[in-house]
N, C-alpha and C positions, 0 to 999 in steps of 0.2 A: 504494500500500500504506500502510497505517495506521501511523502508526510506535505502537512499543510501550510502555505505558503501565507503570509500576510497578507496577500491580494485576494485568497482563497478564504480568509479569517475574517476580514474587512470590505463592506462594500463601498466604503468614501474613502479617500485621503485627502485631510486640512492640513495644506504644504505651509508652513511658513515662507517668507522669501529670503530674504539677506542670512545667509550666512547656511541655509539650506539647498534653494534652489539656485543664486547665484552669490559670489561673493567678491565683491566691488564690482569692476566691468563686465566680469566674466561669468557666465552661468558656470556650474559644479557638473561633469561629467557624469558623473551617474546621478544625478537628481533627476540629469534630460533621459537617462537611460530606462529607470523608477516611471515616468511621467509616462513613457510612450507605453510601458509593459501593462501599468494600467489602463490605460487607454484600451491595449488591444484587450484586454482581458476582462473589459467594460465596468469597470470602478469606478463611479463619479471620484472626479476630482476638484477640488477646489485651492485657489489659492490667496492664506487668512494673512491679510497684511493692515497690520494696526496704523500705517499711512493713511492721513484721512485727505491730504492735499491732493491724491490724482484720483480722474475719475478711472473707473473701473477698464475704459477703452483705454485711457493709455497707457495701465499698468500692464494689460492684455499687449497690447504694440509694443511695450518695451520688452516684454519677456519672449515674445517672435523674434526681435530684432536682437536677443541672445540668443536663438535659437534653442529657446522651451515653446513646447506645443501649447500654449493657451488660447482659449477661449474669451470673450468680453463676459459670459454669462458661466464664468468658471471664478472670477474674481470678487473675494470678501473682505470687504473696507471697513475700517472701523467709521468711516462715513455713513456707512448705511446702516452699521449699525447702531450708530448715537443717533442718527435719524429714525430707525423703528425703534428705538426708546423714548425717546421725543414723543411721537405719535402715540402711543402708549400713555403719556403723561398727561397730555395736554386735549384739549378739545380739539376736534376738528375745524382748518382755517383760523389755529391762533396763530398768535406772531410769536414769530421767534428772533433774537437777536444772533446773528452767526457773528464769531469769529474765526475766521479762517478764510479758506481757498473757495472762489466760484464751485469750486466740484463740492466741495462739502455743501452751501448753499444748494444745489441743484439736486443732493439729496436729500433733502429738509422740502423743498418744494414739490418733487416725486411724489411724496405722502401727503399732498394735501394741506400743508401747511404756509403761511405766508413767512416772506424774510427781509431780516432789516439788518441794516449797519450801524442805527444808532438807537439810544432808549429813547423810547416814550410809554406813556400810560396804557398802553393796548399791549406790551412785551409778557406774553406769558412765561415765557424759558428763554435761557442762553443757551446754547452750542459753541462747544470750542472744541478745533481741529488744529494742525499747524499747519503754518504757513509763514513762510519768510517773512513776508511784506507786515504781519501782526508787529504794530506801536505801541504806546504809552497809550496814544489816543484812543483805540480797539479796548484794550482794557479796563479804560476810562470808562468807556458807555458801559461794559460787560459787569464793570463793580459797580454803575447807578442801578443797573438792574438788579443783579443779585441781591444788592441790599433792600430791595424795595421787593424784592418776595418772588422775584423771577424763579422756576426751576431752572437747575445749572447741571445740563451734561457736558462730560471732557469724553471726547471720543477714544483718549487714552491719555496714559500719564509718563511715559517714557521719558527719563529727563533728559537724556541725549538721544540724536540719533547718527548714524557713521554718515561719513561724506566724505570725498577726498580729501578734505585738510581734515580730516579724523573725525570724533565724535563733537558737535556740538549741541547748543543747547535744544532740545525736544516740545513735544507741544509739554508734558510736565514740567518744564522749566514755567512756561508761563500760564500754567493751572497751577502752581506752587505761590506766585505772585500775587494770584486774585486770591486762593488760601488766606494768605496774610492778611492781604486789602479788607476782605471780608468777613474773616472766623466761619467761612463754611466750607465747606466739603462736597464735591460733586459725585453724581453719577458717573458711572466707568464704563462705554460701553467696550472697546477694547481689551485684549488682553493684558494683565491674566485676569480680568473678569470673565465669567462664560462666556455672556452674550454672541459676541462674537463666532466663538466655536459654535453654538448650541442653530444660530441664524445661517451659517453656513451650512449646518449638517440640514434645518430643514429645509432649506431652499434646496438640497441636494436631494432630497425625499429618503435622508439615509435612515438607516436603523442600528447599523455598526458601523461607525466612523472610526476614522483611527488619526491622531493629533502627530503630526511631523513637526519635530525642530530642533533648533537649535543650543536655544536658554532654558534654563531651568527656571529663570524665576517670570518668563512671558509666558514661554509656549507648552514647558510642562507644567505649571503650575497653573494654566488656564486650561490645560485640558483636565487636571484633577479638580478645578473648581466648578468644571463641567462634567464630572464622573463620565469623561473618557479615556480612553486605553491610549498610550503615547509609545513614542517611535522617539530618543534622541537622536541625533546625529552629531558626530565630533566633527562635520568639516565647517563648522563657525568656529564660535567664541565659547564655547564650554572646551574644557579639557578634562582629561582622565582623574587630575587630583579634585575638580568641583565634582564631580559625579559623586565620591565617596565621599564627601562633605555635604552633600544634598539633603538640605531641612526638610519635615515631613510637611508633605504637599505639591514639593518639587521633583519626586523621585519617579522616572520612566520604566514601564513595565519593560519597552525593548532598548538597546543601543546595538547601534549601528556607526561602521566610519560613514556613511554618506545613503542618500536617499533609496540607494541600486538596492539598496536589501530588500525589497517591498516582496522580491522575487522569490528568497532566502526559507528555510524553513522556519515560521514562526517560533518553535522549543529550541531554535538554533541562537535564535536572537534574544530571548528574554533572559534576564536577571536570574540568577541565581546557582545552582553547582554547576560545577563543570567535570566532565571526563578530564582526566590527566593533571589537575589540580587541586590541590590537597589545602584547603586555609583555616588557621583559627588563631584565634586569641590568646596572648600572653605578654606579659608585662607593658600592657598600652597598648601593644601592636599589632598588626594582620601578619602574622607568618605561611609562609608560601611556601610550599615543597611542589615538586612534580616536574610537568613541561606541558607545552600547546600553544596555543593563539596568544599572543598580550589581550588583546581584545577579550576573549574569552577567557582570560585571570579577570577583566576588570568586573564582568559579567559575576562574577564567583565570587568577589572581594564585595559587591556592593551590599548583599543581606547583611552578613557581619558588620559590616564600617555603618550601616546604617543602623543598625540594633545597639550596638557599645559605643555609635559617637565616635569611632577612632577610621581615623584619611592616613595612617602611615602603615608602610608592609615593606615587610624584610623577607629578603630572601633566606631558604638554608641553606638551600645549595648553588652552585654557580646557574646553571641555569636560571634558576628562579632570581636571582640576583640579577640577573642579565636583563629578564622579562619585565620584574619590576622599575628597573631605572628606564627602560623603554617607555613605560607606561608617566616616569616622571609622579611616584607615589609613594615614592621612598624617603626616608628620616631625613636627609640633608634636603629635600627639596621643601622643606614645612622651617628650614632656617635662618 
């Protein structure tokens, strides 16, 4: 019998993008690889990106113009989802005050509601997405509102986001600001709040989704506040020593180097023993005897380092010494 594949386990896949399906200019080779297998194998796919400034066409044209196979009606914005929260909230045709991009507007308007750029006495809610071009002045109106009783969604709270001169500041930089200005606290429709996940999966008509990413504290930790099953992937910005440090709520059922596992035997991919490696606990530390995969120690070390709180492992033997400092989870790297 075949054993069962992730694409066989799961009828969706919620891609994250940066750091999953491409990373800086470049799409990740086997994410495009993952993306097409589902396709043939007919897995709705979606792709859940907490960017609320593009509309959903151009995130769809950018990720062609890397040569990933998207769809316009494959991509999930945290625009549209602070937009069916909105709608949710408020009456049908109130006003909303937006902060952010034309495309966040145009999904606030989608659902029936009206949009403004600055307060008056008709503003039932604020929205706020990022966008470059957000001032003092954006802000300005967005804190007369909120004070005066407006509901206040942030389509996400990420305080940086990456760009070529690195990470700057994100739309949570300036949902942090109105925090201050105001003493209040918004709605999240982005990750790691569900929303997001849960509005992807039913626009997909899924019923076993399965969460792709790269962070633990976005994209795993939005899929467990949506009680769904997760796929990490090491070719972002997690590495082998955050994995074993992962606070409960952050911790992925599978790891994977990159998205191509989709294909992979699902008992192959999940957390926990392994053939050929022997781990436990003693004086603080994950001791390691055996041989196999690095990947597949990290797999083995995660139940332990996550049950005793301990991210360092010693090898006994040379091998295991070897495999360990490959993985960068050994005692000198915690110095």
């Amino acid at each position: 019998m075949t054993a069962q594949s992730l694409l066989d386990r799961y009828d969706c896949l919620l891609l994250d993008l940066d750091g999953t399906v491409y990373y800086g200019p470049e799409a990740i080779k086997g994410a495009v690889s993952g993306i097409d297998a589902a396709h043939t194998a007919g897995v709705a796919v979606r792709f859940v990106t907490n960017n609320a400034s593009k509309t959903p066409d151009t995130v769809a044209s950018h990720l062609r113009d890397l040569g990933v196979p998207a769809r316009t009606d494959e991509i999930a914005t945290s625009a549209q989802a602070g937009a069916r929260l909105l709608a949710a909230a408020v009456p049908a045709g109130a006003t909303v005050l937006v902060v952010g991009t034309d495309a966040l507007a145009a999904e606030v308007s989608r659902l029936g509601l009206r949009t403004t750029r600055g307060y008056n006495d008709d503003v039932a809610a604020v929205v706020q997405g990022h966008s470059p071009e957000t001032a003092w002045a954006d802000l300005a109106e967005a804190c007369t509102a909120i004070r005066a009783g407006a509901r206040w969604v942030a389509c996400n709270v990420d305080p940086t986001l990456p760009t070529e001169r690195g990470q700057l500041p994100g739309n949570g930089s300036m949902v942090a600001a109105l925090r201050t200005a105001t003493g209040t606290t918004p709605a999240v429709a982005g990750k790691p709040e569900p929303t997001l996940f849960t509005e992807a999966a039913r626009a997909a008509d899924a019923r076993a989704p399965l969460v792709i990413g790269d962070r633990l504290d976005t994209d795993i930790a939005g899929a467990t506040a949506a009680d769904l099953d997760s796929l990490l992937v090491l070719s972002g910005v997690t590495n082998p020593a955050d994995v074993l440090g992962a606070p409960e709520g952050q911790r992925p059922r599978y790891l994977a180097d990159d998205a191509s596992a989709v294909t992979a035997p699902a008992a192959e991919l999940a957390v926990g023993a392994r053939a050929g490696w022997q781990v436990d606990v003693a004086d603080g530390e994950l001791r390691v005897s055996g041989a196999g995969e690095p990947l597949d120690l990290l797999r083995a070390l995660c139940p332990l380092a996550w049950q005793h709180g301990v991210r360092c492992a010693s090898g006994t033997t040379d091998i295991a010494k070897a495999v360990v400092n490959t993985l960068g989870v050994g005692a000198i790297d915690y110095r």
